[in-house]
C-alpha positions as CSV (number, residue, x, y, z in Angstrom):
1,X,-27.9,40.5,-11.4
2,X,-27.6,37.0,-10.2
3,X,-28.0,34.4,-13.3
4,X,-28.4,30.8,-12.2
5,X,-24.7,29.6,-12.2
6,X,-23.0,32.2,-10.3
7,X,-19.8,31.8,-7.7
8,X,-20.8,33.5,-4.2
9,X,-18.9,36.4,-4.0
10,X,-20.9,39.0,-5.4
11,X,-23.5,37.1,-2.3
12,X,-20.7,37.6,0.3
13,X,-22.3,33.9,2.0
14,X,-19.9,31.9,3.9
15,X,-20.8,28.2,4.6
16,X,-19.0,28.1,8.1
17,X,-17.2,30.9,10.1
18,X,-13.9,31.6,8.3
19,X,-14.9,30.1,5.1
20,X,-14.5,32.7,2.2
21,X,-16.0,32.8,-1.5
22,X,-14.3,32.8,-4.3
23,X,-14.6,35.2,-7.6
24,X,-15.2,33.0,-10.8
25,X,-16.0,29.4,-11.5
26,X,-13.6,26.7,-13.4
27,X,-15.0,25.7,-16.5
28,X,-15.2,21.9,-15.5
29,X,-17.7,22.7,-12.9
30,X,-19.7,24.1,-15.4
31,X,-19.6,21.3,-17.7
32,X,-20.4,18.9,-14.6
33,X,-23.3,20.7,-13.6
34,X,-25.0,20.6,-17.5
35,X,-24.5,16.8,-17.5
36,X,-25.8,16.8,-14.1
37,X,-29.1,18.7,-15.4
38,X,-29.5,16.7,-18.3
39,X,-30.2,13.9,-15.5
40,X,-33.3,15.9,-13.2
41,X,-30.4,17.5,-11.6
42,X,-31.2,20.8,-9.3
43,X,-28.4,21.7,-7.6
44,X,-24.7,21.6,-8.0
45,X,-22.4,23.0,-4.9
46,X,-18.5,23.0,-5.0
47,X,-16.7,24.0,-1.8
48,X,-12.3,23.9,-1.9
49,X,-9.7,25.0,-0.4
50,X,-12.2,26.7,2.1
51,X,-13.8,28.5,-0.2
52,X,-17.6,28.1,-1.9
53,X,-16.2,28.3,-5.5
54,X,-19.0,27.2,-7.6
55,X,-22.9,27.0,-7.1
56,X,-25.4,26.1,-9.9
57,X,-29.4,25.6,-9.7
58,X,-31.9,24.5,-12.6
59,X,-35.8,24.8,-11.8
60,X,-34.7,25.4,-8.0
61,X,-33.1,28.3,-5.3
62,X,-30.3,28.5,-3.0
63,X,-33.2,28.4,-0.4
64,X,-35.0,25.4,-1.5
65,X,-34.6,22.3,0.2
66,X,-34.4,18.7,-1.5
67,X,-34.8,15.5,-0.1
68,X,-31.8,13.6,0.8
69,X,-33.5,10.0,0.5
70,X,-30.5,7.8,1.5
71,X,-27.7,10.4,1.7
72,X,-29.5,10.9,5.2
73,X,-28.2,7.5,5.8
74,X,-24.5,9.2,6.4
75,X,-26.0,11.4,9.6
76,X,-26.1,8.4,11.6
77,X,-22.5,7.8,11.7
78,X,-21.3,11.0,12.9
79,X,-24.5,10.9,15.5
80,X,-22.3,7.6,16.4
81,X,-19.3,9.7,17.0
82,X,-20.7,12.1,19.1
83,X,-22.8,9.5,21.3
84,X,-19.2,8.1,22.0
85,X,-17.5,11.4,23.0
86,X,-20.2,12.0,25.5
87,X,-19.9,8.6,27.0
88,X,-23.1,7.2,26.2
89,X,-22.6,4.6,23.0
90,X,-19.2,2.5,22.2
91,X,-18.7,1.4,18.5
92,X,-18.2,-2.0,19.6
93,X,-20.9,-2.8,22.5
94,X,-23.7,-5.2,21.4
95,X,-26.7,-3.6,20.5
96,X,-28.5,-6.6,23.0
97,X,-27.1,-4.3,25.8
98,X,-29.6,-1.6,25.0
99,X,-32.4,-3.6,22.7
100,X,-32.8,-6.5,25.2
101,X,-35.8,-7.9,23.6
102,X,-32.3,-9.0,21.1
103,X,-30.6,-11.2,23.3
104,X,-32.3,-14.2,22.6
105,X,-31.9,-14.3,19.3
106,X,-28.2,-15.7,18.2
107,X,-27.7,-13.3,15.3
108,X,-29.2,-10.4,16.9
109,X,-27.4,-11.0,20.5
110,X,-24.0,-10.9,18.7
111,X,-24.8,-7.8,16.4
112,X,-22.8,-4.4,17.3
113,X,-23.0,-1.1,16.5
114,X,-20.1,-1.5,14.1
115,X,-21.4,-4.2,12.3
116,X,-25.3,-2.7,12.5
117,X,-24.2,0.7,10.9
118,X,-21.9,-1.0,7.9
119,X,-24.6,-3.4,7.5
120,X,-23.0,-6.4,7.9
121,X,-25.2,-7.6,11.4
122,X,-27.4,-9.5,9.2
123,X,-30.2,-7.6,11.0
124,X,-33.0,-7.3,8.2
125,X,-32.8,-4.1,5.8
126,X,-36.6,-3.7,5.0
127,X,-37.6,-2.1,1.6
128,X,-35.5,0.2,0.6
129,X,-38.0,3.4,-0.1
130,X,-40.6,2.5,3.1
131,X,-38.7,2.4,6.2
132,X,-40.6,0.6,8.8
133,X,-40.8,2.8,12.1
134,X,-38.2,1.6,15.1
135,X,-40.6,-0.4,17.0
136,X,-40.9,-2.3,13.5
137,X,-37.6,-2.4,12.8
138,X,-36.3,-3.6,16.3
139,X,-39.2,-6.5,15.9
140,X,-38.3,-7.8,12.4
141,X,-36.6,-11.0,11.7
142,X,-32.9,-11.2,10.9
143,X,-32.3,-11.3,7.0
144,X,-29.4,-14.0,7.4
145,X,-26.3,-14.4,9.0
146,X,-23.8,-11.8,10.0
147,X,-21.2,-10.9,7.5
148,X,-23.2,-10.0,4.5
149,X,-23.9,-6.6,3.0
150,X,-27.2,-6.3,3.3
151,X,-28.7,-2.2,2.2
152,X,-31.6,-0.9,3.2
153,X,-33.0,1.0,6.0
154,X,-33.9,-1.1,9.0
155,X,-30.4,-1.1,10.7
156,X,-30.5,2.5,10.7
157,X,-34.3,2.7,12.4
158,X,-32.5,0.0,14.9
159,X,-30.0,2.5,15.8
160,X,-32.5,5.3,16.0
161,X,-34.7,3.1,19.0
162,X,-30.9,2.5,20.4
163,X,-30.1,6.7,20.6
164,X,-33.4,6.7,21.8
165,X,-33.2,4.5,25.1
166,X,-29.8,5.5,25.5
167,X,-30.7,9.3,25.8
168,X,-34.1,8.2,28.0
169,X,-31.7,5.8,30.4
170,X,-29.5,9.3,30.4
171,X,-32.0,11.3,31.8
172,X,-32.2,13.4,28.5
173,X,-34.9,14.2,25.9
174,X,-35.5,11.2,23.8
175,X,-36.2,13.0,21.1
176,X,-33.8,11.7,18.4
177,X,-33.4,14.8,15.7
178,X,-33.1,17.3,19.2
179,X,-30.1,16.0,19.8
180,X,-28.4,15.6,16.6
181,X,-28.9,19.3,16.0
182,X,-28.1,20.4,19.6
183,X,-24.9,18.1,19.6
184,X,-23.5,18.3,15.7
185,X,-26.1,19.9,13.2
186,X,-26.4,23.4,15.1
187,X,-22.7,23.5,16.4
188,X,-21.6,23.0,12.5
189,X,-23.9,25.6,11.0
190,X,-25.9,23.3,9.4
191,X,-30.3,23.8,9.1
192,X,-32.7,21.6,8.6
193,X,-35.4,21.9,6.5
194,X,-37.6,19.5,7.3
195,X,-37.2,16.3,8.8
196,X,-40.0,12.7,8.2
197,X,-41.0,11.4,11.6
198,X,-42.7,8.4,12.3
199,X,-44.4,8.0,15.5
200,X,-42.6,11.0,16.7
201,X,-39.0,10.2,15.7
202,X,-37.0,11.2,12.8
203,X,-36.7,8.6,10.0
204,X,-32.8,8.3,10.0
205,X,-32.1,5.7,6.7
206,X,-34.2,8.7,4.7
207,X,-36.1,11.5,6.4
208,X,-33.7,14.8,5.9
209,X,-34.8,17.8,3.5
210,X,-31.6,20.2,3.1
211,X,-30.6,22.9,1.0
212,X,-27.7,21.9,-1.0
213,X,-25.6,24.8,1.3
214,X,-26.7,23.5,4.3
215,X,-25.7,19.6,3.0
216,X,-22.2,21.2,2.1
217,X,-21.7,22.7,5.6
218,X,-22.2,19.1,7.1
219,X,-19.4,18.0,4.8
220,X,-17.2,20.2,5.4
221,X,-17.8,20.2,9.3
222,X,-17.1,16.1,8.5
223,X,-14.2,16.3,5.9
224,X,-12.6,18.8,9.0
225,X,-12.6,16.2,11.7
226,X,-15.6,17.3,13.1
227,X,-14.2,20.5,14.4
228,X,-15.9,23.6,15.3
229,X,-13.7,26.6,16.0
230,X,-10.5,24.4,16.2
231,X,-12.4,22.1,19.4
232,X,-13.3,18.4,18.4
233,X,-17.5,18.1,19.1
234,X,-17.6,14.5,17.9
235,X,-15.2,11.7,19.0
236,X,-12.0,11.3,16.3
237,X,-11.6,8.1,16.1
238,X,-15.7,7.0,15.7
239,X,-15.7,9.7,13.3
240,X,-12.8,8.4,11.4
241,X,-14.1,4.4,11.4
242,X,-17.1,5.6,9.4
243,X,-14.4,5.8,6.8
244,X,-13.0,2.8,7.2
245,X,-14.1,0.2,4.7
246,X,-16.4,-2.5,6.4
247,X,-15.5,-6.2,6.5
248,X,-18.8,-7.2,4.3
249,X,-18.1,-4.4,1.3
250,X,-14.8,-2.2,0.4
251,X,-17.0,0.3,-0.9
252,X,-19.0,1.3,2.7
253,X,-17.8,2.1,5.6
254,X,-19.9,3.5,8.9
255,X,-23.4,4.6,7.0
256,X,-20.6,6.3,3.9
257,X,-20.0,5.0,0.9
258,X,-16.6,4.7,-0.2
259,X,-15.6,5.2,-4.0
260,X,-12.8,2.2,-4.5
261,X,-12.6,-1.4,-6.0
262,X,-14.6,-3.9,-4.7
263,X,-17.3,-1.6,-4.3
264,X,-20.3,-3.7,-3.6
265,X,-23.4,-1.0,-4.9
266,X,-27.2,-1.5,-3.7
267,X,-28.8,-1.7,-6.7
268,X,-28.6,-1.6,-10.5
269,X,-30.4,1.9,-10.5
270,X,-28.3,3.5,-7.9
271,X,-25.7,5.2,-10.4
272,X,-23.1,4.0,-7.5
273,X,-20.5,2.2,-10.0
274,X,-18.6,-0.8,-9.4
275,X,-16.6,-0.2,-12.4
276,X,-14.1,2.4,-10.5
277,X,-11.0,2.2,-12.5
278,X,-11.3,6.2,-13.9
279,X,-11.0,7.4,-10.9
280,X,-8.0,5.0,-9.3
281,X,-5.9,8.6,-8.8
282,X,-8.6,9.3,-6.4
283,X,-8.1,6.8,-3.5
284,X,-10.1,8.6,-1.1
285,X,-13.5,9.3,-2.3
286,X,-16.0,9.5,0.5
287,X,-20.2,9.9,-0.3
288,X,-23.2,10.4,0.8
289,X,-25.8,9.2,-1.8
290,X,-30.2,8.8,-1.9
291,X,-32.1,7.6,-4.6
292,X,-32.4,10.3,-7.2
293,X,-29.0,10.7,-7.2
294,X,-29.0,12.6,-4.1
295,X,-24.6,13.5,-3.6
296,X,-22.3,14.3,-0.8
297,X,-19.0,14.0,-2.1
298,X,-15.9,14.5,0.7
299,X,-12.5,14.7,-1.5
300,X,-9.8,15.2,1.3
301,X,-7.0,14.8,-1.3
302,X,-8.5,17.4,-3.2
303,X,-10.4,19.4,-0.1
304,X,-13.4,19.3,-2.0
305,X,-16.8,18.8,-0.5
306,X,-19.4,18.8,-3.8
307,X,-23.2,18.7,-3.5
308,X,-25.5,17.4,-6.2
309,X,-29.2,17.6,-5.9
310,X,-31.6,16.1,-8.1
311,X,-35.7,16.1,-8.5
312,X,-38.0,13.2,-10.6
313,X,-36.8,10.7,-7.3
314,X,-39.5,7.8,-8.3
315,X,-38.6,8.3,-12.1
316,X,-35.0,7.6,-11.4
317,X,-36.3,4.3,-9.7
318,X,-38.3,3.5,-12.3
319,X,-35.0,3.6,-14.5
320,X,-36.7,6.7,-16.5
321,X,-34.6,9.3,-18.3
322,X,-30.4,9.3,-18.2
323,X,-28.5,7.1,-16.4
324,X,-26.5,8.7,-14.0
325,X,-22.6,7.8,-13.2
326,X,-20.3,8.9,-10.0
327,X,-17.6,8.1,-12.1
328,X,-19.0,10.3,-15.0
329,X,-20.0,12.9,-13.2
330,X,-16.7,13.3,-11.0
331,X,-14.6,12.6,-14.0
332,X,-16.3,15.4,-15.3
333,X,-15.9,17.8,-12.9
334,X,-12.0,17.2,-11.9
335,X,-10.4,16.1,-14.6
């Protein structure tokens, strides 16, 4: 029988086609995953080398999904990439070219998409955990001049109303969440659970519910160059730009974090470290992360793609129970 830390074999489940499982887990993964509970964690997923090789839940299932918060921030980067390889978005055209109502306005006439989705446009972020809706968002002042890291969700609801005209002016279905799964989500193996909407459209700074397989299966489809049976569905070099650190903050790149120095984090109770100097043999630490301490982890030096999913979301705001650490939690788990 099954217990609740248990590698996948004896389940025979594959995350994508051609991914195996393997037969026993490493100790270290089952250290990381304790820590991880002691801090409302749920979940704990650890994909390498191809194969799922460790997969712990506490008070949860393989089937259940979780709330993403923020980590469903990291969608909209790769929906960037696959706007561009069918023709309908460049990284670098001014968003005032599709949300018109922005081209009288001198910071909002010279914002990109580049800029909008690392969050340097100085386009206003909104609060953090009540994303406004795109009409909102499109409408709302600027928060200051360009070049400053500004986190929150309003950029992201800016680029949702953008996918939105730009499907409409294509003669498509404006529906937002339609064609991210047509497009990236369906061709990678990758369900949804459930999905907020706001006045019909998804909520893309913090709407996604997925089990912590499915949330592997997008990292992994990411991590391998946005491939699906050897064919590129996404454009390469969009796709590789959201790893690329922004000019505003080191640490974020297109809508990913990225774990070096100068990390800029969003907020004292994110668990997103500044402090990064434990993990300096690890230059290339990519992540998804949502309030809870909601993790995608991409590791190409390592080809590890690691989920953590956690529950008690507004008692980690509140600063209630453990602190939790990136660089704890990963030094943990590979050293």
């Amino acid at each position: 029988m099954l217990t609740r830390r248990h590698a996948l074999a004896a389940a025979g489940l594959a995350l994508v086609p051609g991914i195996a499982t393997a037969a026993a887990p490493d100790p270290r993964w089952s250290r990381a995953a304790d820590w991880s509970a002691e801090r409302r964690g749920v979940s704990v997923l650890v994909v390498q080398g191809g194969q799922v090789v460790f997969e712990d839940y506490r008070r949860s299932g393989a089937g259940d999904a979780h709330e993403l918060a923020s980590g469903t921030k990291s969608f909209c980067g790769v929906l960037a990439a696959a706007l561009v390889q069918d023709g309908l978005l460049a990284l670098d055209e001014r968003c005032a070219d599709t949300l018109t109502e922005w081209r009288d306005d001198p910071v909002k006439a010279q914002a990109t998409v580049r800029s909008l989705l690392s969050l340097s446009s100085g386009i206003g972020p909104g609060q953090i955990a009540r994303p406004p809706t795109y009409a909102a968002a499109v409408a709302a002042p600027v928060a200051g001049a360009p070049g400053v890291f500004r986190y929150g969700p309003g950029p992201f609801q800016c680029f949702g109303e953008m996918v939105r005209r730009k499907l409409a002016a294509a003669g498509q279905p404006d529906d937002v969440l339609a064609f991210l799964t047509r497009r990236v989500l369906a061709p990678a193996g990758v369900g949804v659970g459930s999905w907020t909407r706001q006045d019909g459209q998804p909520n893309m700074p913090s709407g996604a519910h997925l089990t912590a397989r499915d949330w592997s299966r997008f990292g992994v489809f990411v991590m391998g160059g946005g491939r699906v049976g050897g064919r590129p569905i996404v454009d390469a070099d969009a796709l590789a730009a959201c790893f690329r650190p922004g000019p505003a903050n080191p640490g974020y790149g297109l809508s990913w974090w990225l774990l070096r120095p100068g990390l800029i984090p969003p907020g004292p109770r994110s668990g997103i470290n500044a402090d990064l100097t434990r993990l300096t043999g690890l230059p290339d630490v990519r992540m998804a992360a949502g309030a809870g301490d909601q993790r995608l982890y991409l590791i190409p030096d390592r080809d590890l793609v690691i989920v953590r999913q956690a529950d008690g979301i507004l008692a980690s705001l509140a600063g209630r129970g453990a602190a939790w650490s990136d660089v704890d939690f990963l030094t943990l788990l590979l050293s």
